[in-house]
MDAnalysis code that builds the backbone (N, CA, C; Angstrom):
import MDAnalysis as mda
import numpy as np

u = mda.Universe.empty(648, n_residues=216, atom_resindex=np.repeat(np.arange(216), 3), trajectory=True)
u.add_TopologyAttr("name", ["N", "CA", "C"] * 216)
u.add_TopologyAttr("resid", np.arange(1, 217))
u.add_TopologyAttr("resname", ["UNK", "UNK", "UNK", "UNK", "UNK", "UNK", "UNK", "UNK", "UNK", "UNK", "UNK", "UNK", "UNK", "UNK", "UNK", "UNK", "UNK", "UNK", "UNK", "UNK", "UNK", "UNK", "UNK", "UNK", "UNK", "UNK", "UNK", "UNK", "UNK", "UNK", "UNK", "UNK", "UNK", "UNK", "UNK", "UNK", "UNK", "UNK", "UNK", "UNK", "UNK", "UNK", "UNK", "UNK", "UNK", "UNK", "UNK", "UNK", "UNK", "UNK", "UNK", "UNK", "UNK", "UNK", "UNK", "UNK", "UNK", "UNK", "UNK", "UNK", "UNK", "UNK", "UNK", "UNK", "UNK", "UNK", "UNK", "UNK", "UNK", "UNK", "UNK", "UNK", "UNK", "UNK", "UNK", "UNK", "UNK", "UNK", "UNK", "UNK", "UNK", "UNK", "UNK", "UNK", "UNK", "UNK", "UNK", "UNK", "UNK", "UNK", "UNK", "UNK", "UNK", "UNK", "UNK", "UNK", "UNK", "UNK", "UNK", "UNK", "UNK", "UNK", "UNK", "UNK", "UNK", "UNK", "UNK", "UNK", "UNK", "UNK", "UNK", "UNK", "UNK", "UNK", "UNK", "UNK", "UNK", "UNK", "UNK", "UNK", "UNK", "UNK", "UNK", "UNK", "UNK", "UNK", "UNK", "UNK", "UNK", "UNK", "UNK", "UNK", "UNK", "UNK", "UNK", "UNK", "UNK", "UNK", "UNK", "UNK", "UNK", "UNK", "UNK", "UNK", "UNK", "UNK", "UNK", "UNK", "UNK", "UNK", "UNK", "UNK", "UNK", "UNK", "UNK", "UNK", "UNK", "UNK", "UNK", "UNK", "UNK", "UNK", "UNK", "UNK", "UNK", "UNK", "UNK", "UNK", "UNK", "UNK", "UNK", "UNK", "UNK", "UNK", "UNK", "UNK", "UNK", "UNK", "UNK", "UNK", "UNK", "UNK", "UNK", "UNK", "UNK", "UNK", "UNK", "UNK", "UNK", "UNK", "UNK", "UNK", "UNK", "UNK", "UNK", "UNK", "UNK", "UNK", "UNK", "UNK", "UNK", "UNK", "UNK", "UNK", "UNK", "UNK", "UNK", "UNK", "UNK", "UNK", "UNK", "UNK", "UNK", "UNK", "UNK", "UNK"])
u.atoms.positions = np.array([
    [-89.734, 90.035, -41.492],
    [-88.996, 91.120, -40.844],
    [-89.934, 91.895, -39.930],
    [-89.319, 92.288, -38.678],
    [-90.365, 93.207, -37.688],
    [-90.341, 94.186, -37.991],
    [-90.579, 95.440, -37.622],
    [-90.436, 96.992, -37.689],
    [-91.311, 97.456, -35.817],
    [-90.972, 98.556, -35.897],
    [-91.489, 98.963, -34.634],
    [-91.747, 100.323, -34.694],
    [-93.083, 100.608, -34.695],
    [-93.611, 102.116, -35.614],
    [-93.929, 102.784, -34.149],
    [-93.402, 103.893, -34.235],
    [-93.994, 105.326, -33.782],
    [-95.221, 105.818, -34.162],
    [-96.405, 106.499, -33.550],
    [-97.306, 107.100, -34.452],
    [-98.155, 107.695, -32.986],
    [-99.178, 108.925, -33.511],
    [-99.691, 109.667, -32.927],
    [-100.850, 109.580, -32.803],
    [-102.268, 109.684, -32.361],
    [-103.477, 109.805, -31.952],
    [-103.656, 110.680, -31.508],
    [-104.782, 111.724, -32.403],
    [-105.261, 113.014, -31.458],
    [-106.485, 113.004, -32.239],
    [-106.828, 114.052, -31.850],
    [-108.494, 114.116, -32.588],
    [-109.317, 113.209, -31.675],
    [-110.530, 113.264, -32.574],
    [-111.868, 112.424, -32.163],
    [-111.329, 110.581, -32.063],
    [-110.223, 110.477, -32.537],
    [-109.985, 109.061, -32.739],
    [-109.339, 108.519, -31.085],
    [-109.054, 109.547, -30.591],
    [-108.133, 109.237, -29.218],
    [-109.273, 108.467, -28.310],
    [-111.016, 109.172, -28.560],
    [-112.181, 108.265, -27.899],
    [-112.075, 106.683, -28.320],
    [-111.268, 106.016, -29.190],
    [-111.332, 104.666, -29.615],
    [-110.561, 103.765, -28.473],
    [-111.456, 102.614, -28.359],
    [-110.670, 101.766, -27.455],
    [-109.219, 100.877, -27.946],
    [-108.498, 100.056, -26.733],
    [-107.822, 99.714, -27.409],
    [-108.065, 98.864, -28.187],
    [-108.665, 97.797, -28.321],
    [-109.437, 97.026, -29.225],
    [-109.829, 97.920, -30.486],
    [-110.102, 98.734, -30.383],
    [-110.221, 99.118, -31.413],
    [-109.520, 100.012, -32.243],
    [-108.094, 100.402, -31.712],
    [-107.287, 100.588, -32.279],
    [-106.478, 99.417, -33.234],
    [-106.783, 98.312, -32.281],
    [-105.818, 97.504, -32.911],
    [-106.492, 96.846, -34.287],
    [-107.596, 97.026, -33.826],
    [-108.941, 96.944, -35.537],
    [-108.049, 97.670, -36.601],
    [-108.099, 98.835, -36.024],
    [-107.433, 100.615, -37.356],
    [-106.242, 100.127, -37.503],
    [-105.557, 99.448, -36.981],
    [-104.118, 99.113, -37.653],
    [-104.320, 97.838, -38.342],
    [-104.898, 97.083, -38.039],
    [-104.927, 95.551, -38.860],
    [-105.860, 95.468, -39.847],
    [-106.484, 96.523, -40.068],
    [-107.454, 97.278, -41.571],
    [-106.512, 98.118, -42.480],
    [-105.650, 98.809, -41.769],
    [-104.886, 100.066, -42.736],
    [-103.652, 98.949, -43.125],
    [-103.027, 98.269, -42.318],
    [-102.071, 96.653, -42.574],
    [-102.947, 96.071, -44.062],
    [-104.113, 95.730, -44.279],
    [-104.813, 94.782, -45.185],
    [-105.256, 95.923, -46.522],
    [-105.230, 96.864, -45.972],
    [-105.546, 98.043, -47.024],
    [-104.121, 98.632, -47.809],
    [-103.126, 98.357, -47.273],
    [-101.741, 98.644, -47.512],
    [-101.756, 97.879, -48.316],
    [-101.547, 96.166, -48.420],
    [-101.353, 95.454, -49.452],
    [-99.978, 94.677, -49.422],
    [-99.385, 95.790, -48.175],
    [-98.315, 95.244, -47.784],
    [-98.136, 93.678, -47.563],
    [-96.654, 92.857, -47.459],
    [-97.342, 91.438, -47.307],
    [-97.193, 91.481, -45.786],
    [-97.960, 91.462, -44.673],
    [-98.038, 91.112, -43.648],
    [-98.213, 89.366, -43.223],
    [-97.151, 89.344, -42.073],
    [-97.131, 88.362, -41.567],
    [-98.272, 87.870, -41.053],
    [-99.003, 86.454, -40.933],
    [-100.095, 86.462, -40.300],
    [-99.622, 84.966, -39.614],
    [-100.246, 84.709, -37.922],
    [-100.353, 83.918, -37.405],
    [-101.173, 82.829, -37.578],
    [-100.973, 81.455, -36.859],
    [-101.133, 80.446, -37.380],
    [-102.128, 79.958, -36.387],
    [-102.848, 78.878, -36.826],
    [-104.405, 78.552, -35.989],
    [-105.553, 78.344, -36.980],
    [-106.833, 78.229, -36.026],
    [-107.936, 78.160, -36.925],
    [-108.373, 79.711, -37.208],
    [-108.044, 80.793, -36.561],
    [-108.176, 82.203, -36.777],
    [-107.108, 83.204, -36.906],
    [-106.226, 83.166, -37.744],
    [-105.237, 83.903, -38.110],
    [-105.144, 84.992, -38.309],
    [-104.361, 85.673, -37.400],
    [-104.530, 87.503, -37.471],
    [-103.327, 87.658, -37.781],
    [-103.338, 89.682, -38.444],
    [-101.965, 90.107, -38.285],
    [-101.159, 89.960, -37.588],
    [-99.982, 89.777, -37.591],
    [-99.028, 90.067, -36.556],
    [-98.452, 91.256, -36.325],
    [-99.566, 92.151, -35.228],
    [-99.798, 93.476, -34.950],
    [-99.376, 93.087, -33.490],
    [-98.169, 94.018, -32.584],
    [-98.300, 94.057, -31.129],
    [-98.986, 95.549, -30.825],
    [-99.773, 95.879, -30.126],
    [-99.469, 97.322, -29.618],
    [-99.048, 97.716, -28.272],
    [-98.513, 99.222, -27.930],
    [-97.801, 99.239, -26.711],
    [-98.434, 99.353, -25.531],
    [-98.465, 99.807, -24.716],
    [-99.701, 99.629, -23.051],
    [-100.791, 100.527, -23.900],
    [-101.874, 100.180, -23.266],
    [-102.925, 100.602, -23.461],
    [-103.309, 101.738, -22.845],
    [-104.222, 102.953, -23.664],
    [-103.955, 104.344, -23.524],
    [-105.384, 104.547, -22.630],
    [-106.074, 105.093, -21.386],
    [-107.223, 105.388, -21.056],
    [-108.241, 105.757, -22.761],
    [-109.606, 105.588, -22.349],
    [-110.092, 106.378, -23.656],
    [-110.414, 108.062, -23.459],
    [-109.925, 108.457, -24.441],
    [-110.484, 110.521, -24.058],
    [-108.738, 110.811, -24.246],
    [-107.719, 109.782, -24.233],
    [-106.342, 110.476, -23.743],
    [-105.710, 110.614, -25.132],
    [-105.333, 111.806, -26.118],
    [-104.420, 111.381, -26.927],
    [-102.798, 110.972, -26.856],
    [-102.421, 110.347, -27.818],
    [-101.019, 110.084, -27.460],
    [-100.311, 110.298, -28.580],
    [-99.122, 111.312, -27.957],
    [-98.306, 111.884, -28.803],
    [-97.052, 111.017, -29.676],
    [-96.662, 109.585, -28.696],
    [-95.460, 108.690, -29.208],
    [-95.838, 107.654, -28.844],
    [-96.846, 106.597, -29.238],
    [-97.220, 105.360, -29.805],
    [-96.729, 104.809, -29.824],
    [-96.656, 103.347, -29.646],
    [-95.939, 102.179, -30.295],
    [-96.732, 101.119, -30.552],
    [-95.994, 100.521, -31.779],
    [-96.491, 99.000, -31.762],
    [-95.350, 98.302, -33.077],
    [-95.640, 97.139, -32.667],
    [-94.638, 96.427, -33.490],
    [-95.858, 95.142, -34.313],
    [-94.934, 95.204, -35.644],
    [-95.860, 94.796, -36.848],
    [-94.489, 93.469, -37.335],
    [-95.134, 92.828, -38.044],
    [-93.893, 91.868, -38.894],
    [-94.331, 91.385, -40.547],
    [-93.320, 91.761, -40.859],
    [-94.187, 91.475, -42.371],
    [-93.134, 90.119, -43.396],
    [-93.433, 89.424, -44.243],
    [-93.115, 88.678, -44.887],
    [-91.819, 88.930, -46.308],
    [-91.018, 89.359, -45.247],
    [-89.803, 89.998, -45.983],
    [-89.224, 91.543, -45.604],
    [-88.357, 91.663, -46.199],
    [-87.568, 93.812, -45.990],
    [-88.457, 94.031, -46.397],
    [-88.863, 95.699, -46.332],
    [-89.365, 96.662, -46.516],
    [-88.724, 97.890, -46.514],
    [-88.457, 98.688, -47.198],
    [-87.932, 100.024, -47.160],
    [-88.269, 100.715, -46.775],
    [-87.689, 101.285, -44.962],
    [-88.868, 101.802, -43.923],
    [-89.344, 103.247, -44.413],
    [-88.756, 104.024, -45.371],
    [-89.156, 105.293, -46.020],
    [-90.577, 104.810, -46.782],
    [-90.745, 103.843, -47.445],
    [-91.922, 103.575, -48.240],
    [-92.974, 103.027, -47.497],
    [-92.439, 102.716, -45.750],
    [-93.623, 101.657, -44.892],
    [-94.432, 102.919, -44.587],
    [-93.686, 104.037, -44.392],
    [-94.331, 105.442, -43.356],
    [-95.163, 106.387, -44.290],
    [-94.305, 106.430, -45.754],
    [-95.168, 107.014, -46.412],
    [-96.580, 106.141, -47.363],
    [-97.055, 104.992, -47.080],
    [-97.421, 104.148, -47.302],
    [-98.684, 104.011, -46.597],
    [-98.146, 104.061, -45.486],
    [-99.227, 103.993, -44.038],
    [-100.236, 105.046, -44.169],
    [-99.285, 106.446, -44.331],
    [-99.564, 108.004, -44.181],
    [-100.863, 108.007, -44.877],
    [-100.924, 107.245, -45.807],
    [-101.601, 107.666, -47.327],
    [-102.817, 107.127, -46.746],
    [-102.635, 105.773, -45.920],
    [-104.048, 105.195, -45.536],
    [-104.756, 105.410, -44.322],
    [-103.809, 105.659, -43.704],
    [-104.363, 105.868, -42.016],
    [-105.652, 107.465, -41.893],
    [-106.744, 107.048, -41.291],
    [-107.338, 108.044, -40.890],
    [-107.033, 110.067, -40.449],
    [-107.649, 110.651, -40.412],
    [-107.028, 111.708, -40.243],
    [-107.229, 111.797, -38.360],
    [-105.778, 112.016, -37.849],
    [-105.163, 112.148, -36.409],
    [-104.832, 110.746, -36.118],
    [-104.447, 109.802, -36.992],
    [-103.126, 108.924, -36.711],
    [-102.552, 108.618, -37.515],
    [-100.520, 109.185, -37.460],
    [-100.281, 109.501, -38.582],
    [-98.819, 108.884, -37.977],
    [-97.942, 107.945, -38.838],
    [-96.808, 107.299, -38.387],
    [-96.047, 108.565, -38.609],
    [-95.048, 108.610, -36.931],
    [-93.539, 109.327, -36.899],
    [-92.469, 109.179, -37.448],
    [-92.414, 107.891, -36.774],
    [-91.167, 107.004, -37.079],
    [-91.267, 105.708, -37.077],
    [-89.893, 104.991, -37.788],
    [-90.127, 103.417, -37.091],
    [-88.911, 102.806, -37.756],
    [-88.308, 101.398, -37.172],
    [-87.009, 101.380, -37.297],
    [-87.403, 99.752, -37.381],
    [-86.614, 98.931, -38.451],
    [-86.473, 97.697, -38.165],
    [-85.995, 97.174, -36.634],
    [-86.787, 95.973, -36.380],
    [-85.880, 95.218, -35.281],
    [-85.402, 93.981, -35.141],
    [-84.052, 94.782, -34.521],
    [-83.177, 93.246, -34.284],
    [-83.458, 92.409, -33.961],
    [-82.965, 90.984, -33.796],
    [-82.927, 89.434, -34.001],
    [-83.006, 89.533, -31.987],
    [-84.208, 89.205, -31.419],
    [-84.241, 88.633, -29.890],
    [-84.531, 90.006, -29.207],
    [-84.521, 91.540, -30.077],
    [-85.189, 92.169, -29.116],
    [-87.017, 92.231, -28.319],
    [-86.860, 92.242, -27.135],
    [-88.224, 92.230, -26.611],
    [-89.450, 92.731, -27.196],
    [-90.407, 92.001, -27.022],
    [-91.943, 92.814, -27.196],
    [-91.866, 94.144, -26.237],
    [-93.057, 95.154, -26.860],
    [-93.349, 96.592, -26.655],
    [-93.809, 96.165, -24.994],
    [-94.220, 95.269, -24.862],
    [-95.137, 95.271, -23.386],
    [-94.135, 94.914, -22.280],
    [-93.876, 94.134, -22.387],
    [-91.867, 93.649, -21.779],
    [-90.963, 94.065, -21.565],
    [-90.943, 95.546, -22.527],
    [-89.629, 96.394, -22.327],
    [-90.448, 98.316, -21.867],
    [-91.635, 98.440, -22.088],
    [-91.917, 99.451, -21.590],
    [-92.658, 99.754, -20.056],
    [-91.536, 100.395, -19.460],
    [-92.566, 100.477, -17.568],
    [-92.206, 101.995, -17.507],
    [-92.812, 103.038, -18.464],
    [-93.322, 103.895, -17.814],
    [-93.952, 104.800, -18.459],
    [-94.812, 105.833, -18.284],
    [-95.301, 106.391, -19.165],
    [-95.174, 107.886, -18.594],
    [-95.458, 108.730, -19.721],
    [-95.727, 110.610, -19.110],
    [-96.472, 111.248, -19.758],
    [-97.356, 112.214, -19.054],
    [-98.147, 112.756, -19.134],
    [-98.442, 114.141, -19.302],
    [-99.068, 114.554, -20.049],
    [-99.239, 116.651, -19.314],
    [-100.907, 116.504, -19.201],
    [-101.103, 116.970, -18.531],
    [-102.257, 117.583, -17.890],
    [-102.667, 119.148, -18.054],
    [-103.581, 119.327, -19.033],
    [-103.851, 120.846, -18.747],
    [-105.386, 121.716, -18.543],
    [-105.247, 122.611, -18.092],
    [-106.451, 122.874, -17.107],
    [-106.771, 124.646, -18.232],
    [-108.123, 123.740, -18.938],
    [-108.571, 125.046, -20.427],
    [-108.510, 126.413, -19.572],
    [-109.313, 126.295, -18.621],
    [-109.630, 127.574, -17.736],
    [-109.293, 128.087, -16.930],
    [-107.805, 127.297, -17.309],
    [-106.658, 128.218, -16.029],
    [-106.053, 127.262, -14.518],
    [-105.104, 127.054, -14.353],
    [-104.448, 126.549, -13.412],
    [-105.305, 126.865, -12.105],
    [-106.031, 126.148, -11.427],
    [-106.373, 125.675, -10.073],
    [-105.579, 126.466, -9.328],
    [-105.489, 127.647, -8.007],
    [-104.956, 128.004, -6.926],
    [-104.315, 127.326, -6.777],
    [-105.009, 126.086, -6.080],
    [-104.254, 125.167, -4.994],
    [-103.677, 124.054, -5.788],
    [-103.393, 123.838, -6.787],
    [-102.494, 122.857, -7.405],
    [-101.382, 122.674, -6.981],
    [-100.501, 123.519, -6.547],
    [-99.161, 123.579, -6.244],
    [-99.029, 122.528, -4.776],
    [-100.528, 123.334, -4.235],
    [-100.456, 122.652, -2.841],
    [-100.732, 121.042, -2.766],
    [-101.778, 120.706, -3.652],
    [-102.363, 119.248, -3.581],
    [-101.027, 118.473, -4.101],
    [-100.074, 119.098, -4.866],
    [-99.171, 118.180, -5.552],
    [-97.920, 117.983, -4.539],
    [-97.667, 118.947, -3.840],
    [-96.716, 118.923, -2.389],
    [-96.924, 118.045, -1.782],
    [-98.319, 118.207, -1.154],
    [-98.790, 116.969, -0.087],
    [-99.323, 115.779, -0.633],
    [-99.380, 115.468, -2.128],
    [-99.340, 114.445, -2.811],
    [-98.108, 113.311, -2.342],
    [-96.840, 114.653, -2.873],
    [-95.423, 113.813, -3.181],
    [-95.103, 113.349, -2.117],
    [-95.197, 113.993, -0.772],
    [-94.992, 113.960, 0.393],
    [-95.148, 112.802, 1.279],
    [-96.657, 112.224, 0.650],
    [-96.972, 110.950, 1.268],
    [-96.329, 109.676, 0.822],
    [-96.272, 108.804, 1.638],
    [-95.612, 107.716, 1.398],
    [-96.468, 106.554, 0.572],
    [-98.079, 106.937, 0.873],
    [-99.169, 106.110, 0.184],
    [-100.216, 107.141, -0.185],
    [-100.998, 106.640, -1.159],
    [-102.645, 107.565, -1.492],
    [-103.164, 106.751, -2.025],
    [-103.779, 105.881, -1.171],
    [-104.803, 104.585, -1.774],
    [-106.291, 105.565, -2.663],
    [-106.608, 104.365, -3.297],
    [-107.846, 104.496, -4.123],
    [-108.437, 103.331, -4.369],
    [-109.763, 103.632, -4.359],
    [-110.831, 102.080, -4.370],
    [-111.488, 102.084, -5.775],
    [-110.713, 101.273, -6.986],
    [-110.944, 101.282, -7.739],
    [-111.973, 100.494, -8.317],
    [-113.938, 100.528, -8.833],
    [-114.289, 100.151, -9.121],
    [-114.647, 99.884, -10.875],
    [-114.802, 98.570, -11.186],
    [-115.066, 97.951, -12.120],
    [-116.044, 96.611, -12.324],
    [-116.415, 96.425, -13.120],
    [-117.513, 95.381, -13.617],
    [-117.120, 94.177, -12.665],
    [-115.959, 94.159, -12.374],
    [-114.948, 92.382, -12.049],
    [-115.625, 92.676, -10.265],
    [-115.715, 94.179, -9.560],
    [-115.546, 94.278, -8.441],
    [-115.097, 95.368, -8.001],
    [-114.197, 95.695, -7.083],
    [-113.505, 96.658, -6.347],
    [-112.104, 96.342, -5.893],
    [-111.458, 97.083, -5.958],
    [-109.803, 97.262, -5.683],
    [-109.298, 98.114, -4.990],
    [-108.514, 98.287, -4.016],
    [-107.783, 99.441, -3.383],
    [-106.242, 99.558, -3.904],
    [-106.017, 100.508, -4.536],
    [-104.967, 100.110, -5.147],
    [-103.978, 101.921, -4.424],
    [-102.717, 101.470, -4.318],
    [-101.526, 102.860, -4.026],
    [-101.540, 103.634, -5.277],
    [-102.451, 104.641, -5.563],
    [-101.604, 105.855, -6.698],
    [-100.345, 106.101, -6.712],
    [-99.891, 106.729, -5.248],
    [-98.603, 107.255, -4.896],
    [-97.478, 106.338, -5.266],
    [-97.677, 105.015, -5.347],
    [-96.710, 103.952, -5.823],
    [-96.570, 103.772, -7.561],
    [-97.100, 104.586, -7.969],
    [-96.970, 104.463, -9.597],
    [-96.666, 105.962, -9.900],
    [-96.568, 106.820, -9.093],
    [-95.781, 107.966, -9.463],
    [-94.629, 108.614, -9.368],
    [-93.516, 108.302, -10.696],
    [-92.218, 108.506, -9.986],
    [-91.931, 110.112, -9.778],
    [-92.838, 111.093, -10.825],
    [-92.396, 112.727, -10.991],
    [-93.555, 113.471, -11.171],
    [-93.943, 114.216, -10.628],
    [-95.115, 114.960, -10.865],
    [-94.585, 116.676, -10.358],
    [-94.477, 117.322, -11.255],
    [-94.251, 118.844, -11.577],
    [-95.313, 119.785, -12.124],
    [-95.183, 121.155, -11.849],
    [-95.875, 122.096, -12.128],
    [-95.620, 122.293, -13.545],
    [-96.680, 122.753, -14.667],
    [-95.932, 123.591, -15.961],
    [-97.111, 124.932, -15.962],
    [-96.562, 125.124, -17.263],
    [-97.476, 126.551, -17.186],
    [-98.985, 126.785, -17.389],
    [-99.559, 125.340, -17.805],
    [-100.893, 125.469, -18.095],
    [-101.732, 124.322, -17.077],
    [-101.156, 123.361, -16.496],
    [-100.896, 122.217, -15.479],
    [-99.546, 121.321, -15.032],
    [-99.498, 120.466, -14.915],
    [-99.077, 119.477, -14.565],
    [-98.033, 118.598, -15.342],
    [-96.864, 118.055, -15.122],
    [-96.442, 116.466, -15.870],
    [-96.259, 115.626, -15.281],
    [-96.696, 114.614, -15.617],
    [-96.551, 113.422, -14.574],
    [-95.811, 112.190, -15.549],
    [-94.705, 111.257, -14.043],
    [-94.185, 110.456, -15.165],
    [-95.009, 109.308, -13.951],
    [-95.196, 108.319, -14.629],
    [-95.778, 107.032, -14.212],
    [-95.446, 105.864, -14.700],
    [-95.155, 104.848, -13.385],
    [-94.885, 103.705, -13.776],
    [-96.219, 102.654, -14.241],
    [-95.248, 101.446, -15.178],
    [-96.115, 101.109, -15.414],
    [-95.611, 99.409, -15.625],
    [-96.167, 98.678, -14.895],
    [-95.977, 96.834, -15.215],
    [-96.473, 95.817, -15.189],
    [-96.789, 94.933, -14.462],
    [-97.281, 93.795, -14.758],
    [-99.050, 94.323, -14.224],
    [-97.968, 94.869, -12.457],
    [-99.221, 94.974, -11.784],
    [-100.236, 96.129, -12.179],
    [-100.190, 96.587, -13.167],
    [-100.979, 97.620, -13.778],
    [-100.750, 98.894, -13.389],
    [-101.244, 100.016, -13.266],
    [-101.034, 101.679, -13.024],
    [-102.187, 102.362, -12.594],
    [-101.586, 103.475, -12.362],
    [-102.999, 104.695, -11.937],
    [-103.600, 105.115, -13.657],
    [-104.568, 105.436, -13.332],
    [-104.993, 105.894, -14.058],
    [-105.005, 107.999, -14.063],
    [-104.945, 108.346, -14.889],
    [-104.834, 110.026, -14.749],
    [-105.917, 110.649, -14.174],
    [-107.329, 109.997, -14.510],
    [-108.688, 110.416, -14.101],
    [-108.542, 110.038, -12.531],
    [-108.068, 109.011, -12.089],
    [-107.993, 108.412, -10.551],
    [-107.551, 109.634, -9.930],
    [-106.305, 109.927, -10.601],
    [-105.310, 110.991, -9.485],
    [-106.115, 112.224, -9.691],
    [-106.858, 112.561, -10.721],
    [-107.467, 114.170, -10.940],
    [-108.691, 113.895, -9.679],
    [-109.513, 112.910, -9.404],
    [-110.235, 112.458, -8.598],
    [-109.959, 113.042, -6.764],
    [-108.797, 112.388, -6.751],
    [-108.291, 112.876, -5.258],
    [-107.689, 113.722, -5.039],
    [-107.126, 115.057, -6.240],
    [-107.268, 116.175, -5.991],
    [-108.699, 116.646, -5.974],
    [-109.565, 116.413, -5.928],
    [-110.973, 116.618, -6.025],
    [-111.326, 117.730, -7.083],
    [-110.783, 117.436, -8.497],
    [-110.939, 118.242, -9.439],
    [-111.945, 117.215, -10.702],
    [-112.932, 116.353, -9.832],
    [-113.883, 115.691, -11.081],
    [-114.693, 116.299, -11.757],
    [-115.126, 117.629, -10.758],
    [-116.220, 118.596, -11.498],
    [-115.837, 119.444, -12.485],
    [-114.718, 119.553, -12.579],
    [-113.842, 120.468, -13.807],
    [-113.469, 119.120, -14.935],
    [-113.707, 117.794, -15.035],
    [-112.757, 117.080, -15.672],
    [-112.859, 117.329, -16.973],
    [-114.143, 117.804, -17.409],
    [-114.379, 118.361, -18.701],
    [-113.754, 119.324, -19.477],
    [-113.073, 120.276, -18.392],
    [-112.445, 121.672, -18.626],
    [-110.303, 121.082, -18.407],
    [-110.557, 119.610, -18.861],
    [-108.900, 119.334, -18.483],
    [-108.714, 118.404, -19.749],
    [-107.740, 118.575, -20.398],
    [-107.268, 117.890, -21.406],
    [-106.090, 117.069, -20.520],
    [-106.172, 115.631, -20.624],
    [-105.143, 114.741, -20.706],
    [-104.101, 114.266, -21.701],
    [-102.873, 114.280, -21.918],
    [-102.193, 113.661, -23.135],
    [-101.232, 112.768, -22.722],
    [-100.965, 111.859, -23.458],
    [-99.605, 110.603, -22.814],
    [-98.806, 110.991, -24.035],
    [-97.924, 111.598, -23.558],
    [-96.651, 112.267, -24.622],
    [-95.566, 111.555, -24.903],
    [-95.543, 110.187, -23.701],
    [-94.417, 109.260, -24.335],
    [-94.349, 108.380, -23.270],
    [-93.964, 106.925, -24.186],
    [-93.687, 105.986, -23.312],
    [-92.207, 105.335, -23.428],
    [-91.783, 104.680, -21.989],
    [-90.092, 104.899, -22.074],
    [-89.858, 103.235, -21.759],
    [-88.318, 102.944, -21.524],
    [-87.637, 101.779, -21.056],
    [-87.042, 102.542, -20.012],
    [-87.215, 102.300, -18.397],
    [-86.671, 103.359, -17.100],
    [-85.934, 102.515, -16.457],
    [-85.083, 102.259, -16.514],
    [-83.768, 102.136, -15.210],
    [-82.970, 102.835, -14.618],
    [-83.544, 102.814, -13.350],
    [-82.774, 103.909, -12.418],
    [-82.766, 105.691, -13.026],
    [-81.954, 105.856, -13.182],
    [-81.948, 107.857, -14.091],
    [-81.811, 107.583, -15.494],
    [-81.521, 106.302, -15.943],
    [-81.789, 106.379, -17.746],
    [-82.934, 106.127, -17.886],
    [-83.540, 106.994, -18.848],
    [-84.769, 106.539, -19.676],
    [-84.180, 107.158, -20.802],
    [-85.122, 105.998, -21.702],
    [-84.699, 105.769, -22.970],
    [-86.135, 105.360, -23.962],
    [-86.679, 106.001, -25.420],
    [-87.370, 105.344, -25.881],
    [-87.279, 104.336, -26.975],
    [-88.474, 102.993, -26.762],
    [-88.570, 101.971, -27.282],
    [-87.655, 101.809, -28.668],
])
């Protein structure tokens, strides 16, 4: 049987990669005792999915990943079960059996959202950089990494970006061809020298068609 768990990351644990999240779940899975499903081969792992992968430094408020285990489970006893083992700042919400042919987490989620907040007070000109943000039709960025360099459209992975009272929310797409990153866009507002003084959070990830969004 699958299940498809909700759960949160905050604290010091939000610095963990994704790799190594997926370690903390397929340890607290083997520490449970639960019977987990395991795949077939000469190296057989849990059958752990998790949902897009989170920057490191970002906590996230609504998680996903989908698990399968070797029979029902009584999802009241999977959560309080988990609770008991999981580290302190990741702690299951929710989670719901799943039906017969519904999609993997990676397949059915393209978008994500964000808040942004600024410890030492909202930036003057925020209002302004985010105007002439929305405004443009493109805002390339030359994204470097180990592989090379990339120029990739920010402005094309941002469907909503609004003011709140302490910063920012941003909703962002997200698919095959990958996404902005939050540090990218804080970059070309030219706010890198403050990045220390800005908390990032990914507060939820959705299924977006057209004006419905809906979560996993």
């Amino acid at each position: 049987m699958k299940y498809r768990l909700c759960y949160e990351i905050k604290g010091p644990l939000c610095f963990l990669s994704h790799l190594e999240i997926m370690r903390l779940w397929q340890r607290a899975m083997l520490r449970s005792g639960l019977p987990i499903a395991w795949s077939n081969g000469f190296n057989p792992r849990p059958k752990i999915s998790l949902g897009p992968a989170r920057s490191v430094g970002i906590e996230g408020e609504k998680e996903y990943l989908d698990v399968e285990f070797q029979g029902e489970i009584e999802t009241a006893d999977l959560g309080d079960i988990l609770n008991g083992i999981l580290p302190e700042g990741v702690r299951v919400l929710s989670l719901r059996p799943l039906a017969e042919g519904e999609k993997r987490l990676e397949a059915v989620i393209n978008e994500a959202a964000y808040r942004v907040r600024f410890k030492n007070g909202v930036p003057a000109d925020l209002k302004g950089k985010i105007d002439a943000f929305l405004a443009e039709e493109h805002c390339f960025y030359l994204r470097k990494s180990p592989k090379g360099e990339k120029e990739i459209d920010l402005r094309g992975y941002v469907s909503a970006m609004t003011l709140c009272e302490d910063g920012f929310l941003l909703d962002v797409r997200l698919g095959n061809g990958g996404s902005l990153r939050v540090a990218e866009l804080l970059t070309v507002f030219a706010y890198w020298d403050i990045i220390k003084d800005i908390k990032i959070e990914r507060t939820g990830l959705f299924i977006s068609d057209g004006e419905k969004r809906q979560t996993p």
